[in-house]
PyMOL commands that place a pseudoatom at each C-alpha (Angstrom):
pseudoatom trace, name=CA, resn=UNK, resi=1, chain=A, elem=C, hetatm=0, pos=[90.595, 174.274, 244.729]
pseudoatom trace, name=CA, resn=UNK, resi=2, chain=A, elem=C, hetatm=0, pos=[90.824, 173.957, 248.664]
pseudoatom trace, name=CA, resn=UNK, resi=3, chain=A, elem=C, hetatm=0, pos=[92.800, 177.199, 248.441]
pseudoatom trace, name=CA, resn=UNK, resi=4, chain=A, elem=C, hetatm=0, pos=[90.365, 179.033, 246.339]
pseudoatom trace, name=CA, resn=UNK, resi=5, chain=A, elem=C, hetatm=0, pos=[87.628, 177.829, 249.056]
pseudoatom trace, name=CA, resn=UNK, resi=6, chain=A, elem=C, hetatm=0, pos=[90.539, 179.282, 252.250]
pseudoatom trace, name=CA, resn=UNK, resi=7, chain=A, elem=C, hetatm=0, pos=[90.265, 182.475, 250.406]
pseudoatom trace, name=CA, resn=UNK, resi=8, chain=A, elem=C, hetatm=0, pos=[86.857, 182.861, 250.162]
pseudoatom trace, name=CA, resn=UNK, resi=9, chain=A, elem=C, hetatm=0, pos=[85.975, 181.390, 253.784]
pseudoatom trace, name=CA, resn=UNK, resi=10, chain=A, elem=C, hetatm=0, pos=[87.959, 184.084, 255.285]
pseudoatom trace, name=CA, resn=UNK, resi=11, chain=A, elem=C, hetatm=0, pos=[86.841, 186.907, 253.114]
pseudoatom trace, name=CA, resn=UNK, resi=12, chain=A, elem=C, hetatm=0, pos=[83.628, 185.892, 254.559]
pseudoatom trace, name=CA, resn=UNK, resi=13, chain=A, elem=C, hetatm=0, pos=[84.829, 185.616, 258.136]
pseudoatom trace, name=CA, resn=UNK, resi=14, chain=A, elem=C, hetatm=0, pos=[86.722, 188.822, 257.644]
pseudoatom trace, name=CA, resn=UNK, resi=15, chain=A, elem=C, hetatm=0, pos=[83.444, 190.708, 256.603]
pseudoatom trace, name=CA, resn=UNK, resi=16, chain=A, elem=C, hetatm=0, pos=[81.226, 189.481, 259.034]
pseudoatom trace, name=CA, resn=UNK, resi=17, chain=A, elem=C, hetatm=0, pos=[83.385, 191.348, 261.598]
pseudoatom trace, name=CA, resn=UNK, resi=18, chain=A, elem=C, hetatm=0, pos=[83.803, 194.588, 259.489]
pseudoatom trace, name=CA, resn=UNK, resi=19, chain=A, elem=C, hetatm=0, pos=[79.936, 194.605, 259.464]
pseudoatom trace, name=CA, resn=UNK, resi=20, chain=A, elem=C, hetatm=0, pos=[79.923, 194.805, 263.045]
pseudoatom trace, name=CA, resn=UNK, resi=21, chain=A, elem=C, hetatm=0, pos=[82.158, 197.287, 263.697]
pseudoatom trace, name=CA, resn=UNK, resi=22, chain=A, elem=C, hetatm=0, pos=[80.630, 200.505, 265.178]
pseudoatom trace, name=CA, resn=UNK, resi=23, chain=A, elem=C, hetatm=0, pos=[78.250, 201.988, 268.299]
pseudoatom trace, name=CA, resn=UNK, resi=24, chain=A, elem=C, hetatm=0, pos=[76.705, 199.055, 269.775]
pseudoatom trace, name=CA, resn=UNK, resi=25, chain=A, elem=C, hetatm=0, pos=[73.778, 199.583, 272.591]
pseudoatom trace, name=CA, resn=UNK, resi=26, chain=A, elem=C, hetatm=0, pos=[73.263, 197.204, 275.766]
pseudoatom trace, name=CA, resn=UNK, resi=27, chain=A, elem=C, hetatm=0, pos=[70.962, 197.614, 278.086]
pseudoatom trace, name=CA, resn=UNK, resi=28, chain=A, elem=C, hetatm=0, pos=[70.708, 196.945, 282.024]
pseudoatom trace, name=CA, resn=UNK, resi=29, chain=A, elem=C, hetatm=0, pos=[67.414, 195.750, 281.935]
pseudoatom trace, name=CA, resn=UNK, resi=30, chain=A, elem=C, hetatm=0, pos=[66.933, 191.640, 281.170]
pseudoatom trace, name=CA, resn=UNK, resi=31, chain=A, elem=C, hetatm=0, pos=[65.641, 191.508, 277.482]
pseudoatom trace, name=CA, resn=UNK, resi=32, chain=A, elem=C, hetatm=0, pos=[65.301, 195.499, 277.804]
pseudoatom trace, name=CA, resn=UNK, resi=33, chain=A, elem=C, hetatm=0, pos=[62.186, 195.242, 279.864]
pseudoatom trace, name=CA, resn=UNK, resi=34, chain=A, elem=C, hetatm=0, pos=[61.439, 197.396, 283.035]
pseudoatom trace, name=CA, resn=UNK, resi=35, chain=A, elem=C, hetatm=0, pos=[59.272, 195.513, 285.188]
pseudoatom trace, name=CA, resn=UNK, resi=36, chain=A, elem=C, hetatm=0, pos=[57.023, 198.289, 287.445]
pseudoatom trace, name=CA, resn=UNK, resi=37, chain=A, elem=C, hetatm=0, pos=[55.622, 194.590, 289.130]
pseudoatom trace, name=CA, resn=UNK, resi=38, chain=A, elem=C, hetatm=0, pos=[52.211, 195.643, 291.135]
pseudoatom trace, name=CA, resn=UNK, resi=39, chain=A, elem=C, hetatm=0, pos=[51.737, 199.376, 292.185]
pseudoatom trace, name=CA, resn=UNK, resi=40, chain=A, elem=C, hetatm=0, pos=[48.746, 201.089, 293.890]
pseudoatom trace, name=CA, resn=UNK, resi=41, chain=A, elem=C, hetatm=0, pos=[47.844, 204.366, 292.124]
pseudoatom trace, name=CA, resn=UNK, resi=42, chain=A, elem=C, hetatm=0, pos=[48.542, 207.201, 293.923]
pseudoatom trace, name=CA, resn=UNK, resi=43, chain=A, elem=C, hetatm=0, pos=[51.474, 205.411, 295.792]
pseudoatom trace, name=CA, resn=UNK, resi=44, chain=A, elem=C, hetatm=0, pos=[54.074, 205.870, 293.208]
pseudoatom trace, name=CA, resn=UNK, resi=45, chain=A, elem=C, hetatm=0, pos=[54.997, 207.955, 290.308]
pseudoatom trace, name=CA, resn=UNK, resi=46, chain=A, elem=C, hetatm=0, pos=[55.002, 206.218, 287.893]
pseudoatom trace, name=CA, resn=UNK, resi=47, chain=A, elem=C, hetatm=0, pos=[58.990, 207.352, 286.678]
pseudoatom trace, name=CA, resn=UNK, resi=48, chain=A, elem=C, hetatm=0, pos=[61.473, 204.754, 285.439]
pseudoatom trace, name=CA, resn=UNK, resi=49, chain=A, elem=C, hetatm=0, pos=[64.866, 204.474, 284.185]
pseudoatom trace, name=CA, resn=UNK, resi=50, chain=A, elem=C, hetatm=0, pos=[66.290, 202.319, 281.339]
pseudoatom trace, name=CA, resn=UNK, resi=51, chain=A, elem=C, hetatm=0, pos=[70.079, 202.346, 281.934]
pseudoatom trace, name=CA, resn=UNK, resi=52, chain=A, elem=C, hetatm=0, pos=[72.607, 201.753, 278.532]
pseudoatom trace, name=CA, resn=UNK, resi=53, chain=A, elem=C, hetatm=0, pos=[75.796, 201.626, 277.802]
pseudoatom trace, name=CA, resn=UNK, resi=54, chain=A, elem=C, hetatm=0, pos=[77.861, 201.750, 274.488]
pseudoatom trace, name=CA, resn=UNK, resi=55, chain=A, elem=C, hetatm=0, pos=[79.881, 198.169, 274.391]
pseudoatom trace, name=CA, resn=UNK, resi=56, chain=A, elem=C, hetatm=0, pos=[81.006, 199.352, 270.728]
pseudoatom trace, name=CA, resn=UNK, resi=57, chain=A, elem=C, hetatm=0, pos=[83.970, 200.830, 269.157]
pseudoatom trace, name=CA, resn=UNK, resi=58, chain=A, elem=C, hetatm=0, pos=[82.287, 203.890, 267.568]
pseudoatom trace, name=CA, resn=UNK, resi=59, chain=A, elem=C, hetatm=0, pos=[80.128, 206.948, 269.174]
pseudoatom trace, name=CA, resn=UNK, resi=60, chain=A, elem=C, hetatm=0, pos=[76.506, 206.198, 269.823]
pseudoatom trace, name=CA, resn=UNK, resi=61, chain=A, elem=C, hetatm=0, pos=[73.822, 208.374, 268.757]
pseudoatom trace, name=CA, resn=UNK, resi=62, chain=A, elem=C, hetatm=0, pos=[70.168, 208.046, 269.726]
pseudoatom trace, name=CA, resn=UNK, resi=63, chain=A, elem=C, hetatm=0, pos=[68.256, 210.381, 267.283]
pseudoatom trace, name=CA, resn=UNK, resi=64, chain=A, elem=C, hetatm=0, pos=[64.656, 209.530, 268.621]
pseudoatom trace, name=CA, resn=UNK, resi=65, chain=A, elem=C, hetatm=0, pos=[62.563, 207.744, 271.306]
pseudoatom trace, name=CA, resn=UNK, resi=66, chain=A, elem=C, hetatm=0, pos=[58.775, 207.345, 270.584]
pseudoatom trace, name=CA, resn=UNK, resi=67, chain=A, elem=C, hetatm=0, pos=[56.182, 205.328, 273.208]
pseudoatom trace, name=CA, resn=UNK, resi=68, chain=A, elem=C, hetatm=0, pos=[52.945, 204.172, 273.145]
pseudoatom trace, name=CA, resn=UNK, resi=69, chain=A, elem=C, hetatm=0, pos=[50.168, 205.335, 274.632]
pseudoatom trace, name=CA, resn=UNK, resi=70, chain=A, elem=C, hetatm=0, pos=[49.928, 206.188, 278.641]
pseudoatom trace, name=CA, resn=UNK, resi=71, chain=A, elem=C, hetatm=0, pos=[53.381, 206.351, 278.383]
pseudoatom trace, name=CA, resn=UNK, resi=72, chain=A, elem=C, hetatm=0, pos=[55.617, 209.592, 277.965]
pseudoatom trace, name=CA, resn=UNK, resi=73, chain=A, elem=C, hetatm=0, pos=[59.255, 209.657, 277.470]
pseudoatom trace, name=CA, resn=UNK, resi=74, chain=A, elem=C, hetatm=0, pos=[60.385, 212.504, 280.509]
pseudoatom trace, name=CA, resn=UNK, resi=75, chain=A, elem=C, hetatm=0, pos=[64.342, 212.664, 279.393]
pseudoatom trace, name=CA, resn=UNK, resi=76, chain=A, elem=C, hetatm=0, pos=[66.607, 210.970, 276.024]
pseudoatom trace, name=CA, resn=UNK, resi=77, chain=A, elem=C, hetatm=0, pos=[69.901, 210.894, 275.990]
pseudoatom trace, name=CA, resn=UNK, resi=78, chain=A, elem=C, hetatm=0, pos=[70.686, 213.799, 273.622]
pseudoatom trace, name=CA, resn=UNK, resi=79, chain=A, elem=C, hetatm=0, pos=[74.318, 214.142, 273.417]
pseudoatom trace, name=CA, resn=UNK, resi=80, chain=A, elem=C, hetatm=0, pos=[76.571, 211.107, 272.216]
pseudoatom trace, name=CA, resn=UNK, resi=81, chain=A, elem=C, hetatm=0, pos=[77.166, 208.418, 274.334]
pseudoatom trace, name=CA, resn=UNK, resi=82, chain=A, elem=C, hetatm=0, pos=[80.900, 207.296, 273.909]
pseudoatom trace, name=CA, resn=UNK, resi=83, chain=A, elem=C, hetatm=0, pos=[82.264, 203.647, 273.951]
pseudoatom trace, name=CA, resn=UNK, resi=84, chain=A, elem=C, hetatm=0, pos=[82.645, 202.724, 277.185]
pseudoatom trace, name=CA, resn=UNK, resi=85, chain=A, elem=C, hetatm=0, pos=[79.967, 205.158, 278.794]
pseudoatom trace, name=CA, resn=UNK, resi=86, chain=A, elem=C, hetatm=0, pos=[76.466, 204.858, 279.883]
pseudoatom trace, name=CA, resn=UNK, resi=87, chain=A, elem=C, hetatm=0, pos=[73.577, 206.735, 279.231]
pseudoatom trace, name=CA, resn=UNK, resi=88, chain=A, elem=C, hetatm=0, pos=[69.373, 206.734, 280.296]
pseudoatom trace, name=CA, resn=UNK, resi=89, chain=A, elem=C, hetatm=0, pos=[66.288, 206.960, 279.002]
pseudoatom trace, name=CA, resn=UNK, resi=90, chain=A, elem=C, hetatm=0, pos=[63.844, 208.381, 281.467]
pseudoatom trace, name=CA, resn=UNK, resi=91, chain=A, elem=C, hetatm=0, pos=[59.539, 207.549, 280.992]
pseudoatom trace, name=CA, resn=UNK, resi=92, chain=A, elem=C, hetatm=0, pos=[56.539, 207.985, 283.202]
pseudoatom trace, name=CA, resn=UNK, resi=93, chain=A, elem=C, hetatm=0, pos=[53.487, 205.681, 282.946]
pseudoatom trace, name=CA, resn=UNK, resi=94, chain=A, elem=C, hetatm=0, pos=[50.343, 207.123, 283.507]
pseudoatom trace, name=CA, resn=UNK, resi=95, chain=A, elem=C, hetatm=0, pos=[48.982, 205.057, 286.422]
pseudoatom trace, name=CA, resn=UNK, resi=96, chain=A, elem=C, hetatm=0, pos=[45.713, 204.113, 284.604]
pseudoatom trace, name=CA, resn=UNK, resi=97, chain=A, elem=C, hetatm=0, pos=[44.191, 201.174, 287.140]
pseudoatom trace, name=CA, resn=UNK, resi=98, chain=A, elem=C, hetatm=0, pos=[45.290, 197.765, 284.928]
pseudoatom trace, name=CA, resn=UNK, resi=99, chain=A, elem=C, hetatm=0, pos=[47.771, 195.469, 283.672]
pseudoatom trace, name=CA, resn=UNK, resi=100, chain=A, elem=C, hetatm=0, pos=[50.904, 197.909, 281.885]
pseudoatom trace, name=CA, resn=UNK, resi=101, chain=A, elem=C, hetatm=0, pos=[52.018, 196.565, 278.538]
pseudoatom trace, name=CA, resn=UNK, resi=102, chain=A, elem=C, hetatm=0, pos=[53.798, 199.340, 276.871]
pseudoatom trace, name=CA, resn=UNK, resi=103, chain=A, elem=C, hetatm=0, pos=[56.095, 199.489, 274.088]
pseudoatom trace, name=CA, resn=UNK, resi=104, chain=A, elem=C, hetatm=0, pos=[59.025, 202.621, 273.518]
pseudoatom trace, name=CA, resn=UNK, resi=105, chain=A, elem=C, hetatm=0, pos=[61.098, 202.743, 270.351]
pseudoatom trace, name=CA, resn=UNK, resi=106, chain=A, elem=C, hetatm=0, pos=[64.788, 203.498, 270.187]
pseudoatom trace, name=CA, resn=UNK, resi=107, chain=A, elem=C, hetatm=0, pos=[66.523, 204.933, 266.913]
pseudoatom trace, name=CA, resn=UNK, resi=108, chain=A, elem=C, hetatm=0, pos=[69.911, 205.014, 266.840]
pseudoatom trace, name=CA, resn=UNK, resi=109, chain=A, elem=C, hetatm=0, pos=[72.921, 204.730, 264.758]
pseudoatom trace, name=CA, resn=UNK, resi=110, chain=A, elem=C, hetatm=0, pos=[73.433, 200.921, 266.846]
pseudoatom trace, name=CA, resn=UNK, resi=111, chain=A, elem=C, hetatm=0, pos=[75.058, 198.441, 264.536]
pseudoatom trace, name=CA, resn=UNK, resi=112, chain=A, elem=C, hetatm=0, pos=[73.472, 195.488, 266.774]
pseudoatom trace, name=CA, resn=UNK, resi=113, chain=A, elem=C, hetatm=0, pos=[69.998, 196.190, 266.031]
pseudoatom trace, name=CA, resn=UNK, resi=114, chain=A, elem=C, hetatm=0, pos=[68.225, 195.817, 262.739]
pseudoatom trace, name=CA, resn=UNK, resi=115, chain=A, elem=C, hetatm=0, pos=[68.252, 199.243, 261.440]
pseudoatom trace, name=CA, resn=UNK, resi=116, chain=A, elem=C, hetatm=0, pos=[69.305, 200.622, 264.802]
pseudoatom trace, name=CA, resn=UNK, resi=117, chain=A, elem=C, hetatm=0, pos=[65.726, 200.703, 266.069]
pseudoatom trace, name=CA, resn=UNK, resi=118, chain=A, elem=C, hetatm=0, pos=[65.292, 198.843, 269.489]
pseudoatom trace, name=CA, resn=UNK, resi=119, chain=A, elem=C, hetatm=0, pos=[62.163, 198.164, 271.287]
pseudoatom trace, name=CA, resn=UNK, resi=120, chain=A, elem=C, hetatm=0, pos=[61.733, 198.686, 274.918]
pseudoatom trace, name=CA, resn=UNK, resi=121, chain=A, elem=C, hetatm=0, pos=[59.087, 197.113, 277.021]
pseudoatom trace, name=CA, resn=UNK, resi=122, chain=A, elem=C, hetatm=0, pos=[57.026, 198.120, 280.475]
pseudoatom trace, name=CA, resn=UNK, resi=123, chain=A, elem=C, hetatm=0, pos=[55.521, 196.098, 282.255]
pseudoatom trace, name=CA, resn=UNK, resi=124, chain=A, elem=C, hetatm=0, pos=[53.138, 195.134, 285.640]
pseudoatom trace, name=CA, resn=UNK, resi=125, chain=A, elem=C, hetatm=0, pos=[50.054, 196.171, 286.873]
pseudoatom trace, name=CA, resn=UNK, resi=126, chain=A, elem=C, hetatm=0, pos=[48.433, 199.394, 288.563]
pseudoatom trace, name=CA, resn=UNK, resi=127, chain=A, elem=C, hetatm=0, pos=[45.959, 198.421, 291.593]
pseudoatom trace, name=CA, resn=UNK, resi=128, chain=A, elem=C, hetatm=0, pos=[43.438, 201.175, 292.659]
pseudoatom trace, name=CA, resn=UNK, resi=129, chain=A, elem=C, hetatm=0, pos=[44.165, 202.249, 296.016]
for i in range(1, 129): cmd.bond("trace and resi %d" % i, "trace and resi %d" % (i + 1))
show_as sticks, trace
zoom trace
């Protein structure tokens, strides 16, 4: 009986790190959140950078980026990322006067996301000048 329980802890064990074999994403930014802090309007751009890298074992592919409102996505990484290598995803708030609470939406083929889809936050505030 203990063996028959052995067998089928490992099998478990041994699964669990099958499933997570592949392209895995990790970003530079603490809980992938870009912080723009307090701007003035007409003092800065508005242009940010979320930096990536593929920790996996398996070429990463990002087939989409979508944002939110006042927000638009200026570059994606289009070609595939390799293990090892890094990558960005380029956006531009709008600079509407007010407190920036934005969400973007990764897809990818990322094993160590639910369904390879990973949110990305903005955030701060834009001060008229």
């Amino acid at each position: 009986m203990k063996k028959i329980a052995t067998v089928i802890a490992v099998a478990l064990f041994s699964g669990i790190g099958f499933a997570q074999s592949g392209a895995k994403i990790e970003f530079k930014e603490n809980n992938n959140t870009l912080d723009y802090g307090t701007i003035k309007k007409g003092q800065d751009n508005g242009i940010r950078s979320f930096i990536f890298t593929n920790t996996g074992n398996a070429p990463l592919l990002i087939s989409g980026v979508q944002s939110t409102s006042s927000c638009t996505i200026l570059s994606q990484q289009n070609d595939t990322v390799l293990p090892g290598k890094s990558g960005k995803i380029e956006v531009k708030y709008n600079m509407v006067p007010g407190p920036i609470r934005k969400t973007i939406t990764v897809e990818s083929n990322a094993v160590n996301y639910p369904e390879g889809r990973i949110p990305l936050k903005i955030k701060g505030e834009v001060v008229a000048n």
